[in-house]
N, C-alpha and C positions, 0 to 999 in steps of 0.2 A: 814863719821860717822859710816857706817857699819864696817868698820873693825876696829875701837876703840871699838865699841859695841860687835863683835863676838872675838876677843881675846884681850882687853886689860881691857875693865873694864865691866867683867861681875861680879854684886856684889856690884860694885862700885858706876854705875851710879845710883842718885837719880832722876834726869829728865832730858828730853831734851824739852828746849826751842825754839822755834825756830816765826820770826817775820811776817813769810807766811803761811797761814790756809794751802795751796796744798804741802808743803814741802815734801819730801819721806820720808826725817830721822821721820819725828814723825812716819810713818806708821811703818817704820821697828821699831821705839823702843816700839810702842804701843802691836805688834807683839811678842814682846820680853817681856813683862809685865811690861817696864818702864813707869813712868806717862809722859805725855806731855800736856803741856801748848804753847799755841798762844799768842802771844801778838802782834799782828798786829800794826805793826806802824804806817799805813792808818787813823788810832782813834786815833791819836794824835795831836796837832796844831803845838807841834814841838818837837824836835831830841832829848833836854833835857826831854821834858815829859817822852816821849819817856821810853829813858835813864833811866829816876827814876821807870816807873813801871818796867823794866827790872831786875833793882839792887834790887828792895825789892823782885821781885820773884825770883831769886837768894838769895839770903838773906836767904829767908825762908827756903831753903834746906840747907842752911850753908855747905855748899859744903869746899874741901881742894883745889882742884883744878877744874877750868872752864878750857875746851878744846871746842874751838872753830871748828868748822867742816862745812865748805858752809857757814859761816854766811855772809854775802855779804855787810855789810852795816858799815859805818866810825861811832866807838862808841864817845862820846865826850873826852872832855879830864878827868874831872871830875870822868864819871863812869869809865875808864881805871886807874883814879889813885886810885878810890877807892880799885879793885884789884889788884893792881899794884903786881907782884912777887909769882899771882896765875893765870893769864889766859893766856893760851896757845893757839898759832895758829900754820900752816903748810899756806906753801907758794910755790907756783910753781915754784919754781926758784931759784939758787945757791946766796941769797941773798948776799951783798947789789946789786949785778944784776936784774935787772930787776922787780923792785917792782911795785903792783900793779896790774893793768890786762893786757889782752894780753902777758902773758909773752914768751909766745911759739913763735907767730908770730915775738916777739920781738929780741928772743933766734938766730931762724931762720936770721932773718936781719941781724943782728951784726957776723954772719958766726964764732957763738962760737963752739969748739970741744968738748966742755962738759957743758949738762944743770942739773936740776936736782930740785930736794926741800928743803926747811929750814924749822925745827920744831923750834918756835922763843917765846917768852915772847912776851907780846902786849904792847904797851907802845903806845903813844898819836899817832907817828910817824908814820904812815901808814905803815905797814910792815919795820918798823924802831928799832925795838928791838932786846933786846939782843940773839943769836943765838943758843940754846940749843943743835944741830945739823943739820948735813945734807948727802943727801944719790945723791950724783950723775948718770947720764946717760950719754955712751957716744949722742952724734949726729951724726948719718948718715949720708951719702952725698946725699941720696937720701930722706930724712927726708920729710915731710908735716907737717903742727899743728897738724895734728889729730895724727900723726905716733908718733910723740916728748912726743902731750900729752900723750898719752896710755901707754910710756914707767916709765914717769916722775906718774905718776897715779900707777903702780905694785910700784917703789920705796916709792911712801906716805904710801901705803898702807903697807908698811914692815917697814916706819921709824915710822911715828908718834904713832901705838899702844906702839911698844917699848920703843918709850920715854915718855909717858903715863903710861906704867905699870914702868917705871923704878923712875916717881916721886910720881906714888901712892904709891909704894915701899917703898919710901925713900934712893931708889938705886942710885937716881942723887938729890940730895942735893943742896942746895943756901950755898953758902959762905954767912958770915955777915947775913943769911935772905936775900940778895939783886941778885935778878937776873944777874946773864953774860953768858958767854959764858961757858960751860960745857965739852961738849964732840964735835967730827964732827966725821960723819961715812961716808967714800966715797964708 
């Protein structure tokens, strides 16, 4: 979230969300003079509650686009279709490879020669949406998680502002209004 916040939308952001009172990104954006709001999922009985305070606090900002950054948690299908073809995630992993978590460990196992991230539209599909781009690593033979991650972490950190200022822009465009595939930067 830091580096959407220091070069892609400064200006842009009207708040950052987030569903964990300890989160960093609110400290850095509170830091930064953006509003932030908690909504603790813990206060709710269930995922749809949940869901609906999350979309009306979204709502209220009437945002163009939602970029997702750390948010860690399976939105329903409902509030996903509600934005459907405006919220945007970043993914560790040269999707449809390795969705989900662990993806470095996972990278590791499967003895790939190139891992990397996807800046993807969200759709119900758990990191199943359509692929706006992606910024590849090779993988060393001598690689760890940690070595994989830190590499795969410089790449997020140079693709997802990009493709964030490139649809605040209006520099990457939807065909029809409808989400696909756009660009891929290896």
């Amino acid at each position: 979230m830091a580096a959407l916040l220091d070069s892609s939308l400064p200006g842009h952001c009207r708040a950052v969300i987030s569903n964990r009172p300890d989160a960093a990104g609110l400290r850095l954006a509170a830091a930064r003079g953006i509003h932030t709001i908690v909504i603790d999922h813990r206060h709710f009985a269930s995922r749809a509650a949940f869901d609906l305070a999350l979309r009306a606090e979204i709502e209220s900002h009437a945002p163009a686009w939602i970029f997702l950054a750390g948010f860690m948690r399976i939105l329903t299908e409902g509030f996903v279709t509600h934005f459907s073809g405006r919220m945007v995630n970043i993914h560790p992993s040269l999707l449809p490879a390795f969705p989900g978590l662990r993806t470095h460990a996972s990278a590791l196992a499967a003895g790939v020669k190139t891992h990397g991230c996807t800046v993807h539209f969200v759709t119900p599909a758990v990191d199943g949406g359509p692929i706006i781009a992606q910024s590849s690593v090779p993988v060393l033979p001598d690689d760890t998680e940690t070595s994989l991650a830190q590499r795969v972490l410089v790449a997020e950190h140079e693709l997802y502002p990009r493709i964030a200022r490139g649809l605040l822009t209006d520099q990457i465009t939807l065909p029809d209004g409808k989400p696909t595939a756009q660009a891929r930067h290896q």
